[in-house]
C-alpha positions in Angstrom: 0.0 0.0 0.0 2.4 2.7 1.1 4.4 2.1 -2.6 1.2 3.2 -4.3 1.0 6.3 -1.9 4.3 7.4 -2.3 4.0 6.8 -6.5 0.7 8.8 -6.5 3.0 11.5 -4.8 5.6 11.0 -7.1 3.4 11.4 -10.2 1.5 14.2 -9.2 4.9 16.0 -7.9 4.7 17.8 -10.9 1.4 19.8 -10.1 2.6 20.7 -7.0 4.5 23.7 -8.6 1.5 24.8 -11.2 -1.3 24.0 -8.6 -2.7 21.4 -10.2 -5.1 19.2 -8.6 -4.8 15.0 -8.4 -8.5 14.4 -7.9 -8.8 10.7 -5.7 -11.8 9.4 -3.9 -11.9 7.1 -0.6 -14.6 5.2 0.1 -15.2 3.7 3.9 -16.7 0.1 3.2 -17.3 0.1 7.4 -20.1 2.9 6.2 -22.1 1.7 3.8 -24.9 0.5 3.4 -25.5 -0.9 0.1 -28.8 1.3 -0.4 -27.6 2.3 -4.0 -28.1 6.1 -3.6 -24.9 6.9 -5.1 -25.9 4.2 -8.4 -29.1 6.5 -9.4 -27.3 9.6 -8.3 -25.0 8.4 -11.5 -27.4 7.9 -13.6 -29.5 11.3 -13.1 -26.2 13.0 -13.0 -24.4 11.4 -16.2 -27.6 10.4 -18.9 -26.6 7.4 -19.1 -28.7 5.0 -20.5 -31.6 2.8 -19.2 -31.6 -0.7 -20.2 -35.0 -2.5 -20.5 -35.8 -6.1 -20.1 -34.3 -7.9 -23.5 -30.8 -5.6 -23.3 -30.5 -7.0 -19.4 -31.5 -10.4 -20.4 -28.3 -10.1 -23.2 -25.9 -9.1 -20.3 -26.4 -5.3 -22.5 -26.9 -3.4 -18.9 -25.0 0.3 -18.4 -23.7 1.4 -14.9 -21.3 3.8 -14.4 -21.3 2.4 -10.9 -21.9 -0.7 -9.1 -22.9 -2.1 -5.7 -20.1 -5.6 -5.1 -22.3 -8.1 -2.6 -19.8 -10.3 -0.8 -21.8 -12.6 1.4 -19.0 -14.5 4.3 -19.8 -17.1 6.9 -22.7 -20.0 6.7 -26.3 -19.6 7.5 -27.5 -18.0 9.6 -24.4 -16.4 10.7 -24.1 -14.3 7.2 -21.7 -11.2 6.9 -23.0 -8.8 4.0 -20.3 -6.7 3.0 -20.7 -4.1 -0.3 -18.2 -2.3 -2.3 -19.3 0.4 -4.5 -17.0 0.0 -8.2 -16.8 2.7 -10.6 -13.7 3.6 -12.8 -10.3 3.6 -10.6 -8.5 6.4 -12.3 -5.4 4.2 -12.5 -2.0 5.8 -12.8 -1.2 2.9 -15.1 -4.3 2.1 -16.7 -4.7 -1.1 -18.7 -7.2 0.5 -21.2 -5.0 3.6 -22.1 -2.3 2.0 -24.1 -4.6 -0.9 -26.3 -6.7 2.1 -27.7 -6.4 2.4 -31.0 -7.5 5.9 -31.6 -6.3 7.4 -28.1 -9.8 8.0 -27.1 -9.0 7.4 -23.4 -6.0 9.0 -21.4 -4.5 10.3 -18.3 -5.2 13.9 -17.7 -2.8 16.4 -16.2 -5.9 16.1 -12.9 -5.4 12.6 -12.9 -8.7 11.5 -14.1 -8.8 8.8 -17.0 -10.4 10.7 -19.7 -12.9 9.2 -22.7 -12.9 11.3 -25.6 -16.3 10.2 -26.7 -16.2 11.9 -30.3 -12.9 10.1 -30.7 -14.1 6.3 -30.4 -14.4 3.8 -32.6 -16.1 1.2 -30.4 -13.3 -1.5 -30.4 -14.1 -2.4 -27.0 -9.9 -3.6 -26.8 -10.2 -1.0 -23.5 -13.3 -2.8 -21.8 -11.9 -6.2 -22.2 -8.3 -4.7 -20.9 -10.5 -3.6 -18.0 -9.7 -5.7 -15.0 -12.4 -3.8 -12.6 -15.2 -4.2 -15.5 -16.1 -0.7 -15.6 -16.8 0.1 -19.1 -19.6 -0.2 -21.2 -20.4 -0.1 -25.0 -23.3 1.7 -26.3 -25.1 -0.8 -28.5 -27.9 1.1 -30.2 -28.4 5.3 -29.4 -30.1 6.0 -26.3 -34.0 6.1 -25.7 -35.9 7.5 -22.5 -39.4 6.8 -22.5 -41.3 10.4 -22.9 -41.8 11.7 -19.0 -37.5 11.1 -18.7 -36.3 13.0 -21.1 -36.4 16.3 -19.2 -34.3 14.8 -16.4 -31.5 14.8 -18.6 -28.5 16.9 -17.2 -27.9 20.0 -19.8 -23.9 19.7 -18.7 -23.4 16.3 -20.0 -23.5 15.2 -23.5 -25.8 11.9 -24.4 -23.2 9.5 -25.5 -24.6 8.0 -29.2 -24.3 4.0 -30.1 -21.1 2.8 -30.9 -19.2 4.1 -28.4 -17.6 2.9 -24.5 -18.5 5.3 -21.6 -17.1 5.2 -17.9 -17.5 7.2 -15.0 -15.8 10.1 -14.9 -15.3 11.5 -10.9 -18.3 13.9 -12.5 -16.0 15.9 -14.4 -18.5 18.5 -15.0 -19.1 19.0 -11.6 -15.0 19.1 -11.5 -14.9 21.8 -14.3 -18.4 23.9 -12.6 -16.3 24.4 -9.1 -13.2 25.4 -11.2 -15.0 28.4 -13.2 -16.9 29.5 -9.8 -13.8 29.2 -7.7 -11.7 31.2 -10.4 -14.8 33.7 -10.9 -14.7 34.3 -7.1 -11.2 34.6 -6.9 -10.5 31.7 -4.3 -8.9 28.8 -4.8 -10.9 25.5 -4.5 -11.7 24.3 -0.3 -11.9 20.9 0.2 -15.2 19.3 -0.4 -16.0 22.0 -3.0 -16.3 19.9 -5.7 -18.5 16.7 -5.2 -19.0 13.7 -7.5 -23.2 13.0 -7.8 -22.5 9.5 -5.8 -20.6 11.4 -3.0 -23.3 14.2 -2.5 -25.9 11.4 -3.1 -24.6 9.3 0.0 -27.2 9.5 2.9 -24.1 7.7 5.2 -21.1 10.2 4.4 -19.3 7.0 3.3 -17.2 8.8 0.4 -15.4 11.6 0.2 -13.3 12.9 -2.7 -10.6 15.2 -3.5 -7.4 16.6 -3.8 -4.8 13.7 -3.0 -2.0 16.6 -2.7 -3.7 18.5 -0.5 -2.8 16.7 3.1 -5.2 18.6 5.1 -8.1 16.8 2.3 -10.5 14.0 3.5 -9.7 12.2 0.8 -5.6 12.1 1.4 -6.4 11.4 5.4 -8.7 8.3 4.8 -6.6 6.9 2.2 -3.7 7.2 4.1 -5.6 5.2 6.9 -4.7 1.8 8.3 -7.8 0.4 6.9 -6.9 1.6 3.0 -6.6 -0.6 0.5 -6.9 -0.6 -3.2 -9.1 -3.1 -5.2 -6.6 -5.4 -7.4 -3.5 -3.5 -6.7 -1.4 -6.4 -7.0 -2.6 -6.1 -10.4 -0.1 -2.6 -10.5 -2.5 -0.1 -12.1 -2.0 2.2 -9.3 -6.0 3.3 -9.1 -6.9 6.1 -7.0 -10.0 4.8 -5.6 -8.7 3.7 -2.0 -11.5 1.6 0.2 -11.3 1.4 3.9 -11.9 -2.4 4.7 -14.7 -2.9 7.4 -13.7 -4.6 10.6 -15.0 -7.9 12.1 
């Protein structure tokens, strides 16, 4: 754990001159619930696209983020444990380098970026992805009639042919910039808040600047209880989960 600290350190060193943010999130597993706020917080916030019966019945589902059961023990002494998955934001991120058309990258922020005017719709960066995060858009998106004013103004509706992911809400990300810059202050922790963090009735996320030592997000992940899903897979994410106790 502490080697993927000090590398996110090491690769954000450069903003640390320039100011630049390296946006991370923590989530504390010991918190939640499983209640799936933070799921339909995603989709209201990001248009992304319902799937009806016959798409979920061909595995054709679309969530930028996911509620992990894990069930421990025999019955009826059963453990429950959930993990909420969206896109890690990995430092080294196995779906960066097998794009063809360098529709996704690493921004200067840290966030893994999908240029969605720039894919093709190989799908080589969904099946590189080893958190299953990504999904293809098989037709162009339909909301029955009273849904389609929900949709957000701020986010594009991704057409067919294309992957989407969760971003960290970089909307929201880019909205607390412009404000903060308009007002002339720089940007307090807990400014800027992802649709699933804001959504969460338990306060068990928090995201942020992972420079910023005095941030939530830097203090939980640098925690006893922090871990990182798959990192002995080496992608470096920057999603850190604080393991619930016995």
């Amino acid at each position: 754990m502490s080697m993927d600290l000090v590398q996110i350190e090491t690769d954000s060193s450069r903003s640390d001159e320039t100011n630049i943010p390296q946006w991370g999130m923590a989530i504390d597993l010991d918190r939640c619930s499983g209640c799936e706020a933070c799921v339909i917080a995603c989709h209201a916030e990001n248009n992304i696209p319902l799937s009806d019966e016959t798409a979920a019945s061909e595995g054709r589902t679309n969530h930028w983020l996911r509620i992990d059961r894990y069930y421990e023990g025999e019955f009826p002494d059963i453990k429950v444990k959930f993990r909420p998955v969206m896109c890690q934001q990995c430092d080294d991120a196995p779906c960066e380098p097998v794009c063809p058309v360098y529709a996704t990258y690493q921004n200067e922020e840290g966030l893994n970026v999908q240029v969605y005017n720039r894919c093709v719709g190989t799908r080589y960066c969904a099946n590189n992805c080893p958190y299953t995060v990504r999904f293809f858009n098989w037709y162009d998106p339909v909301w029955p009639e009273d849904l389609n004013l929900q949709l957000n103004p701020d986010v594009s509706v991704r057409p067919g042919g294309v992957m989407e992911k969760c971003t960290f809400c970089v909307q929201r990300i880019q909205r607390g910039k412009r404000e903060a810059s308009a007002d002339g202050n720089d940007i307090a922790d807990g400014d800027i808040q992802p649709a699933c963090v804001q959504s969460c009735p338990a306060e068990a996320m928090v995201f942020g600047d992972l420079t910023d030592k005095n941030s939530k997000v830097s203090q939980w992940s640098q925690s006893g209880r922090s871990e990182q899903l798959l990192d002995e897979l080496g992608t470096k994410p920057r999603v850190f989960y604080l393991e619930k106790g016995d």
